[in-house]
C-alpha positions in Angstrom: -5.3 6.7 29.3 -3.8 8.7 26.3 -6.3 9.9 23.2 -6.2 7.9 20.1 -4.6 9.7 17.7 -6.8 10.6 14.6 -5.9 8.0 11.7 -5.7 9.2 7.8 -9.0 7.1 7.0 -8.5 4.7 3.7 -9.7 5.1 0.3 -12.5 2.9 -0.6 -10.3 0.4 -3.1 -9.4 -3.0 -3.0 -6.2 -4.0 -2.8 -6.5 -6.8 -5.3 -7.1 -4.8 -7.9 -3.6 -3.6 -8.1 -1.8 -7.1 -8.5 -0.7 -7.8 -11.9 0.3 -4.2 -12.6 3.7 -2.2 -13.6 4.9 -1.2 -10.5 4.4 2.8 -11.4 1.1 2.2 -12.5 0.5 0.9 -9.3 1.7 3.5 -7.6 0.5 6.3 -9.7 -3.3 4.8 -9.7 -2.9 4.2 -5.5 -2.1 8.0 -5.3 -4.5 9.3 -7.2 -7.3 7.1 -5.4 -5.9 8.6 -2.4 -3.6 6.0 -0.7 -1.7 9.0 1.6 1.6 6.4 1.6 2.4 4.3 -1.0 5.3 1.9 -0.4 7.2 -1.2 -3.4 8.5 -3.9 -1.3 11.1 -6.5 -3.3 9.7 -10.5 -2.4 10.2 -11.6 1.5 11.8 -7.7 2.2 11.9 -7.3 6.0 9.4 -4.5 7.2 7.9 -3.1 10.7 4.8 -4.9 11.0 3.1 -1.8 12.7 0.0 -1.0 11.0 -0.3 2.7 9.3 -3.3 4.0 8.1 -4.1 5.3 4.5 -0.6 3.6 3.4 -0.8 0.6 0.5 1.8 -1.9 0.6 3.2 -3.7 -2.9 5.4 -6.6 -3.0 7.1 -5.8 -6.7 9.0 -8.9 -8.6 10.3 -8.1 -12.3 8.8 -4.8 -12.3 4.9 -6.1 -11.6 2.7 -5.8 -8.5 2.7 -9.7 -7.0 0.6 -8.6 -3.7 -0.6 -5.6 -2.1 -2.4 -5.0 0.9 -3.1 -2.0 3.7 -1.5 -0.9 6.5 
């Protein structure tokens, strides 16, 4: 059986807390509590559903942060 790769471990923040922001707020604040990927998804956007460690997700509608989540 193959190793596990070594996954970027996740900053200590909840999610929630970035919902109702501008979108480069969001972004800026995920970065700098050291969220290694940082991805702005437009409402029902077709993604991968792998899961990636150390990335924060956004679903962005007029500019704001309607839902974010890990992986």
């Amino acid at each position: 059986m193959a190793p596990v790769p070594n996954s970027p471990s996740e900053p200590d923040d909840d999610p929630e807390a970035y919902v109702g922001l501008a979108q480069q707020a969001a972004e800026e604040r995920a970065r700098a509590h050291g969220w290694t990927t940082v991805r702005s998804l437009a409402p029902g956007a077709i993604i991968t559903m792998e899961y990636l460690g150390g990335r924060l997700n956004f679903e962005v509608k007029d500019g704001s942060v309607t839902r974010s989540w890990k992986g």
